[in-house]
C-alpha positions as a printed Julia matrix, in Angstrom:
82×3 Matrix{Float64}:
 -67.05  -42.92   74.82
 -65.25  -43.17   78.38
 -64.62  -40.76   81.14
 -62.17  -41.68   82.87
 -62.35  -39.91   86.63
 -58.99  -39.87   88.6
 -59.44  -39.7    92.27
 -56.55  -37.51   94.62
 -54.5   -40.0    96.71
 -55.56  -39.89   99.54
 -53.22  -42.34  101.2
 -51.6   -41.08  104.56
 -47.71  -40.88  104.43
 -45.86  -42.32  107.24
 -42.66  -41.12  108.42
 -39.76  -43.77  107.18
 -37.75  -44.34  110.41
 -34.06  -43.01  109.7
 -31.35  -45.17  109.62
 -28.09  -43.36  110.96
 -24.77  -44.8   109.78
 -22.14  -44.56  112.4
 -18.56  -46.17  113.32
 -20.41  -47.69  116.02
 -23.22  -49.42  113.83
 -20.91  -50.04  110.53
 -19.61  -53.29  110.39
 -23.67  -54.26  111.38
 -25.4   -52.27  108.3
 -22.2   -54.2   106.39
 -23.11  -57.21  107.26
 -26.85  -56.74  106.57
 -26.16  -55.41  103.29
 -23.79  -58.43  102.57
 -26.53  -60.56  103.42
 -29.32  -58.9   101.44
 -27.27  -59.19   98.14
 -26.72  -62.74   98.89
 -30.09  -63.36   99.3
 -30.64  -61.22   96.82
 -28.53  -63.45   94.13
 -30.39  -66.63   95.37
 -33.64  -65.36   94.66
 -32.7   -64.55   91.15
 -31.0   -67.76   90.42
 -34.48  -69.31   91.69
 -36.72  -67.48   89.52
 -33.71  -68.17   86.9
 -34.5   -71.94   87.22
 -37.92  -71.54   86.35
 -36.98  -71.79   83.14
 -38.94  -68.8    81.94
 -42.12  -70.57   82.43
 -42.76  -68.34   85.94
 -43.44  -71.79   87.72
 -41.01  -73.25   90.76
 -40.66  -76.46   91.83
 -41.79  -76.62   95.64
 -38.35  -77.24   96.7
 -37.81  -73.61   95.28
 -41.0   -72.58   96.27
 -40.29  -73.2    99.79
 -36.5   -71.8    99.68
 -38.06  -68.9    98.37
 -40.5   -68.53  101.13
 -38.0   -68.65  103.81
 -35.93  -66.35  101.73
 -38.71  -63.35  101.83
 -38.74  -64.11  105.79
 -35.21  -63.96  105.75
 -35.26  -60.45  103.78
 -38.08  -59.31  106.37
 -35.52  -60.5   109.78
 -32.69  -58.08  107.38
 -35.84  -55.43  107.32
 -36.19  -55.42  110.95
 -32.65  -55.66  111.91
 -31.82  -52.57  110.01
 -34.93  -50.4   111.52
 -33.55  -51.43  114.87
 -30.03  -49.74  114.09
 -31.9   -46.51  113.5
């Protein structure tokens, strides 16, 4: 038999930066969205063209790379609106 012993979480929570949404800062968070769902798209259509065997070529390997830095540049972009 197993006992199983579950230990609390004892993870420290950060406070999320807030991002405030103003006329000012609009047509930025637009554009960063824009560009995340774009990205967003690509990435599926690369793990799409894996064919379901959950390998890439390293063409797509390497687009997909540059497309997680790209996602991270959105990341920081955004935090810097806040």
């Amino acid at each position: 038999m197993f006992l199983l012993e579950c230990e609390p979480d004892m993870s420290v929570e950060m406070d999320e930066p807030t991002i405030v949404a103003t006329w000012e800062n609009r047509a930025q968070i637009i554009e960063i969205m824009s560009s995340a769902r774009t990205m967003s798209q690509e990435f599926q259509d690369l793990w799409n063209s894996s064919g379901g065997r959950g390998r890439l070529s390293q063409e797509n390997t390497d687009r997909l790379v540059e497309l997680l830095r790209e996602i991270g540049a959105l990341n920081e972009k955004l935090l810097r609106l806040a």
